[in-house]
C-alpha positions in Angstrom: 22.9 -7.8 -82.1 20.9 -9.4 -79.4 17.1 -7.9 -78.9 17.1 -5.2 -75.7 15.5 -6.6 -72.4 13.1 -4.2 -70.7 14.3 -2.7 -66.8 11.0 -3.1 -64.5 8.4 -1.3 -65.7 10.5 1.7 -67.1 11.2 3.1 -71.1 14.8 1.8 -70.6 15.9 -1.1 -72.9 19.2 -2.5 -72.5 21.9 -5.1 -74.0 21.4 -8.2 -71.3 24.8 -8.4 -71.1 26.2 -5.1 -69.5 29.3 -3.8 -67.7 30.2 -3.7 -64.6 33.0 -1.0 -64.0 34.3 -1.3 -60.3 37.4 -2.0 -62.6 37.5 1.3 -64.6 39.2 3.6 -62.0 37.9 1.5 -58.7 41.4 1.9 -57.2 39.8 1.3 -53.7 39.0 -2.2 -54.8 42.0 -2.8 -57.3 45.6 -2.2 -57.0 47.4 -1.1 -59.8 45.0 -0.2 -61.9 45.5 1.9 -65.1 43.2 4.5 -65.8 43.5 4.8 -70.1 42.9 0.5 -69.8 39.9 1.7 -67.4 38.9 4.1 -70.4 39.2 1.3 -73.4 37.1 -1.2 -71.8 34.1 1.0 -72.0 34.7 2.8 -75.3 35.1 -1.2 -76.1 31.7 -1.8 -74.7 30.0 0.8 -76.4 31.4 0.1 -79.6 30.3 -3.7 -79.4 26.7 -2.7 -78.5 26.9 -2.9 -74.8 24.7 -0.2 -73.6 24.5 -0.5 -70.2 26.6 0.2 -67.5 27.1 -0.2 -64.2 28.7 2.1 -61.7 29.0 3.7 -58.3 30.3 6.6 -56.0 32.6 4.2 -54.1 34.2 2.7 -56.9 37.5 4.9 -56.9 35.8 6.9 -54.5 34.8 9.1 -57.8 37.2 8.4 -60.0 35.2 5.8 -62.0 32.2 7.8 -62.9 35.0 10.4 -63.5 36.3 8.5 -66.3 33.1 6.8 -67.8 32.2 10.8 -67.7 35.1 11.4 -70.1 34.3 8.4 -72.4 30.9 9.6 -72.8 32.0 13.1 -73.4 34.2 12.4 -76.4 32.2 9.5 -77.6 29.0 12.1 -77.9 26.5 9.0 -77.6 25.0 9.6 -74.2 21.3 9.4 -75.6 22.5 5.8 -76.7 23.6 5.0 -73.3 21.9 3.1 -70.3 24.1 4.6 -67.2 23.5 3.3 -63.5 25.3 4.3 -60.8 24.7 4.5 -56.9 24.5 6.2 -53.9 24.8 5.7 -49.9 28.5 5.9 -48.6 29.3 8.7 -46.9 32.5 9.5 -45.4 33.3 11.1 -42.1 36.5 11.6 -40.8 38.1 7.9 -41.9 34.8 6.3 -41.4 32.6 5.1 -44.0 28.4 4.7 -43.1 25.7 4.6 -45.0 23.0 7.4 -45.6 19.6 6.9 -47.0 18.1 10.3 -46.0 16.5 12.2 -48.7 18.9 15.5 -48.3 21.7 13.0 -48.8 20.4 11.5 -51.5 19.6 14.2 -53.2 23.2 15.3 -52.4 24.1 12.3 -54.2 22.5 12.4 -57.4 23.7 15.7 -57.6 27.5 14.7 -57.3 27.2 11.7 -59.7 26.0 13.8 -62.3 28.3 16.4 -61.9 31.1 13.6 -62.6 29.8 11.9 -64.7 29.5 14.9 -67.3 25.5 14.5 -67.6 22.4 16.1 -66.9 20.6 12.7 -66.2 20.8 9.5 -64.9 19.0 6.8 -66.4 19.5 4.3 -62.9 19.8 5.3 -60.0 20.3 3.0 -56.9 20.3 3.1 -53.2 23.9 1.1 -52.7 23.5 0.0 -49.5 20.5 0.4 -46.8 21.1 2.4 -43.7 19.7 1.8 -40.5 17.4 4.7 -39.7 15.5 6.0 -42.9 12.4 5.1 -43.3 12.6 3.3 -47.0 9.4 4.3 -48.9 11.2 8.1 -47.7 14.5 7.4 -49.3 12.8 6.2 -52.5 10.2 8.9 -52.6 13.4 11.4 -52.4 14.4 9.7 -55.7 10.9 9.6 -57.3 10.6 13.3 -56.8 14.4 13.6 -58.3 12.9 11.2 -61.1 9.9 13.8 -61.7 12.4 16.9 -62.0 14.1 14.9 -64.9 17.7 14.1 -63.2 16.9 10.5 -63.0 14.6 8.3 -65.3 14.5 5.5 -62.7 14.6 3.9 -59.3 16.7 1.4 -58.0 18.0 -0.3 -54.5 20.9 -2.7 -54.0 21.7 -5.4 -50.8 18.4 -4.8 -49.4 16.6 -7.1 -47.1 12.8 -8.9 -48.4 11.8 -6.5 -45.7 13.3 -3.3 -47.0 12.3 -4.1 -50.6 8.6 -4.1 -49.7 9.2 -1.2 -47.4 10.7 1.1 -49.9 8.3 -0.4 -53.1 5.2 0.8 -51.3 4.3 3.1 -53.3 5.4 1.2 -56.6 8.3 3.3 -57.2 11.0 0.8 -57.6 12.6 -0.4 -61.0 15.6 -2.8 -60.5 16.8 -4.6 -57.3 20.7 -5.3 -57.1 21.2 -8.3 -55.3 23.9 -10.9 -54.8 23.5 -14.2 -56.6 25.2 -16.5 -58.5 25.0 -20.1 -59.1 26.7 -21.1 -55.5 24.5 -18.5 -53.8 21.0 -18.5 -54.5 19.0 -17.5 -51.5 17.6 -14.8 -53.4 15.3 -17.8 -54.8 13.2 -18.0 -51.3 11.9 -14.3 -51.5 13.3 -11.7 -53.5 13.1 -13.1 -57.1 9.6 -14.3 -56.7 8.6 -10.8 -55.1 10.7 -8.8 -58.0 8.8 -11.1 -60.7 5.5 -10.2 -59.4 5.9 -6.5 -58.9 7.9 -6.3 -62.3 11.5 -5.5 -61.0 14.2 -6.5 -62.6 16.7 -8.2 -60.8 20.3 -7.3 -61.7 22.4 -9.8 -59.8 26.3 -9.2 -58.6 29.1 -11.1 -58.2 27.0 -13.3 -60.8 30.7 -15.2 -61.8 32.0 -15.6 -58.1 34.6 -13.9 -58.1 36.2 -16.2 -60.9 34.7 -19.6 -59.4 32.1 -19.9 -62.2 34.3 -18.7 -64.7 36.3 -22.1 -64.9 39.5 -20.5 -65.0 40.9 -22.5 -61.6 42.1 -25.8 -60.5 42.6 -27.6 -57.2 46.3 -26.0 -57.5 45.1 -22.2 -57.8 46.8 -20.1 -54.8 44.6 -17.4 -53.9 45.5 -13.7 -52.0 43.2 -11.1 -51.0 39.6 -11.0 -50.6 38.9 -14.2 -52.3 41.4 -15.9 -49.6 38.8 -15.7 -46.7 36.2 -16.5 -49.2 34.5 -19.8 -47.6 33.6 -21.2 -51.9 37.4 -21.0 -52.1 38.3 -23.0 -49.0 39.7 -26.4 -48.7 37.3 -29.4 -49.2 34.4 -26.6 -49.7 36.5 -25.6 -53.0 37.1 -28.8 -54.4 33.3 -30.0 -54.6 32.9 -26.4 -56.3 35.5 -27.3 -58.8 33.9 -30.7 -59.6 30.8 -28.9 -60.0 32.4 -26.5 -62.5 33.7 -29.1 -64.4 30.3 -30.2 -64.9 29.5 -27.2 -66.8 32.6 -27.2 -69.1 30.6 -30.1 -70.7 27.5 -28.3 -71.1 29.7 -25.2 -72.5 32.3 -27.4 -74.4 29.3 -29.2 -76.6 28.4 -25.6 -77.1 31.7 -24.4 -78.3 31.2 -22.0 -75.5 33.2 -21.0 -72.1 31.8 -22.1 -68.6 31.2 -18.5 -67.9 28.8 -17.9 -71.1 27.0 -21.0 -70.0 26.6 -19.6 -66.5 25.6 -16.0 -67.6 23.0 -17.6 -70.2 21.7 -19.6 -67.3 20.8 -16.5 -65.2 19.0 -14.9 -68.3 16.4 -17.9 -68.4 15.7 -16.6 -64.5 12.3 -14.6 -63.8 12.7 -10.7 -63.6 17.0 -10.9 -64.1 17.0 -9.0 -67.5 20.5 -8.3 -67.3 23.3 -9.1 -66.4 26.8 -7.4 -65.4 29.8 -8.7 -65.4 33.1 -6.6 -64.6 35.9 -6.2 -67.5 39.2 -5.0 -66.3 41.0 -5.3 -70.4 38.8 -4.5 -73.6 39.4 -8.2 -74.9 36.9 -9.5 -71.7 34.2 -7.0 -72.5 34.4 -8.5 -76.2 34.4 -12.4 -74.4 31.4 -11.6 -72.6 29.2 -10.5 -75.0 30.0 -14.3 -76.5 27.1 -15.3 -73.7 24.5 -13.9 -76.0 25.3 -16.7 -78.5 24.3 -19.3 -76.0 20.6 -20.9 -76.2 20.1 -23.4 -73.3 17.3 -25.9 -73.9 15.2 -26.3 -70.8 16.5 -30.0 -70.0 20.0 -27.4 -69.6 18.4 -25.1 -67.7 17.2 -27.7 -65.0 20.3 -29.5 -65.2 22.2 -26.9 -64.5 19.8 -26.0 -61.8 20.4 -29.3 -60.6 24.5 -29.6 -60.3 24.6 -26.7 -58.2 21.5 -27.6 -56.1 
């Protein structure tokens, strides 16, 4: 079993690889999806050692803390569990915004851990900033939240440098959520560097690209949806990204490793990322990605690989 990384500065230790769940009931974001699969990946992930996941009101809307709130309850384990989910959306009439203010908040924490079948919650993150609450007030909603025992600590997601320093005034913040993978790395100008001196951890999203990184794709891959109108998928744009893929399957193949182990293990060298979180939508992947922790890079790897995707 791989040795627990630290979150920030709080008493939560956690498998580096975790599980991202936008998969387990996010119907919103997934068609078709099937709710007892939805229910096997994490029973898979806690039975392998994963201890941390990852989830949110607006996965489902609901429905997947819902069903991570039923695994829980018949596995009995919750002490053993690391659970993060998120607040911020807030629906009116069809329209979706985003709320920061304490009362909503508050409102929030409440609802997740009604679903979720708990009487605490060990992360809890600010999805998405809103436009008009002051942040050190949103967060100091939380830290009082954290002081009556219903959280045990404080996290944001997608907020600006600005915004981080803002809400981390007082000290109060844990764990940033943040885009960035190996194609997007402008969280190397200002947020890494500022969540490595201020001891946050950094838990990045979409850390395979949507697939890219994985190495599962060639020049002939059609693509639908979302990842249509993604600009790393376009024409010319998604060839160089292949060639620069292929580059990796070198580093992984000398490994006897997959691309996407080699890229997960390359974001665990990084200063203040102390996990990582990739989604699972069949027990078999949540079993693949723990593979990552078998991979050690040797710094000459870790700058080469720094280097290819420059």
């Amino acid at each position: 079993m791989s040795e627990q990384k630290r979150l920030g500065k709080t008493d939560l230790y956690v498998n580096p690889i975790g599980l991202g769940t936008n998969a387990v009931g996010g119907h919103n974001i997934y068609p078709n999806l099937n709710e007892e699969t939805g229910k096997d990946v994490v029973r898979t992930a806690l039975d392998h050692g994963m201890n941390f996941l990852d989830t949110a009101f607006i996965y489902g809307p609901e429905r997947s803390e819902e069903l991570i709130g039923e695994v829980l309850k018949e596995k009995g384990n919750r002490d053993k569990v690391v659970l993060a989910t998120k607040g911020a959306h807030k629906f009116e009439g069809n329209n979706i915004v985003f709320d920061n203010s304490p009362a909503f908040l508050k409102d929030a924490v409440e609802g997740s851990l009604r679903r979720l079948q708990t009487d605490y919650i060990d992360l809890f993150y600010i999805h998405f900033p809103d436009e008009q609450t002051p942040k050190d007030e949103a967060v100091g909603a939380l830290q009082r939240l954290k002081d009556e025992g219903k959280i045990r600590a404080i996290g944001v997601s997608n907020f600006s440098i600005d915004q981080l320093k803002e809400a981390n005034k007082d000290g109060y913040v844990d764990v940033l959520q943040s885009e960035y993978n190996l194609f997007k790395r402008e969280a190397e100008k200002e947020l890494l560097p500022y969540t490595a001196e201020h001891q946050i951890s950094f838990i990045p999203y979409f850390p395979l690209a949507a697939g890219l990184l994985a190495g599962k794709y060639t020049k002939d891959t059609t693509f639908e949806g979302g990842r249509a109108n993604n600009p790393l998928y376009k024409g010319e744009t998604f060839i160089r990204n292949l060639e620069k893929v292929e580059q990796l399957r070198t580093i992984a193949n000398a490994k006897n490793a997959e691309v996407a182990h080699v890229v997960l293990a390359w974001y665990l060298t990084r200063e203040s990322i102390d996990a990582v979180i990739p989604g699972a939508k069949k027990p078999e992947q949540v079993v693949n990605n723990l593979e990552t922790l078998k991979v050690q890079l040797t710094p000459d790897e870790v700058q080469k690989i720094s280097d290819i995707f420059q």
